[in-house]
Structure formats: structure tokens, C-alpha cells
C-alpha positions in Angstrom: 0.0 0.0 0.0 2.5 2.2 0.7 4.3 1.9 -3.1 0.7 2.4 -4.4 0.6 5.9 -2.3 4.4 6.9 -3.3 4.0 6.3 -6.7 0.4 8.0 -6.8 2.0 10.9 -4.9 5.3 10.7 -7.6 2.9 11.4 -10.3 0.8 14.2 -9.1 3.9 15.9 -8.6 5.2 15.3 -12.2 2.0 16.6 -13.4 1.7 19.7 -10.9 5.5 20.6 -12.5 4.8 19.6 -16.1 1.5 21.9 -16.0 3.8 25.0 -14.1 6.4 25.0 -16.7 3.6 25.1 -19.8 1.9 27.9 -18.5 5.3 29.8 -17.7 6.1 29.2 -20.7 3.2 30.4 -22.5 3.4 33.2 -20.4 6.9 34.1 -21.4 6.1 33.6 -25.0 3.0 36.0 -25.2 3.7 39.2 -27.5 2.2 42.5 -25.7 0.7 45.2 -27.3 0.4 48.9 -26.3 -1.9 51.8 -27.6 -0.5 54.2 -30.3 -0.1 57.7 -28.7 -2.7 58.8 -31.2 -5.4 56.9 -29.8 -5.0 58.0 -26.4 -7.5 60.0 -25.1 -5.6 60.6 -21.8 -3.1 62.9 -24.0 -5.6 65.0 -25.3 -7.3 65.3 -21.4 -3.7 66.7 -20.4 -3.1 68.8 -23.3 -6.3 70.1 -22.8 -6.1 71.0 -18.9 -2.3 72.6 -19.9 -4.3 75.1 -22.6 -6.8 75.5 -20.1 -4.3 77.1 -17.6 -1.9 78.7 -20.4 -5.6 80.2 -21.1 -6.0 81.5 -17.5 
């Protein structure tokens, strides 16, 4: 009984480390994107609020 539990035990462990190293890897291998400056509205907000107190 006891091999049966070791060996069970053995396996779980491979497959806890097999599915940890796919999903890094994965991970590691996903390409990011970022917004072009042109689409972001949070420019225009600021360029906005700097006119606004050029303005004042």
C-alpha cells in the first residue's frame, strides 16, 4: 500500500511541474501590445487642462 501511495504521490507531482512549466512558458512567450499615442485620449485630457491654464 504504501508503493501504491508513493507512486500516486510521484505522479501528481510530475504533473503539478509539467502543467507549471507550460503555462510559464506560455506566459513568457506572449507578444504584448500597447496603444498608439494617437489613440489615447488621456493625452488630449492633459493637453487640454495645460491650454486651459496657459488660457487663464
Amino acid at each position: 500500500m504504501y508503493t501504491f501511495i508513493m507512486i500516486v504521490s510521484i505522479l501528481i507531482i510530475i504533473v503539478i511541474i509539467l502543467a507549471s512549466a507550460l503555462t510559464t512558458s506560455k506566459a513568457y512567450s506572449y507578444k504584448h501590445t500597447i496603444d498608439p499615442i494617437e489613440n489615447n485620449p488621456n493625452i488630449k485630457t492633459n493637453n487640454d487642462e495645460i491650454n486651459k491654464k496657459s488660457d487663464s
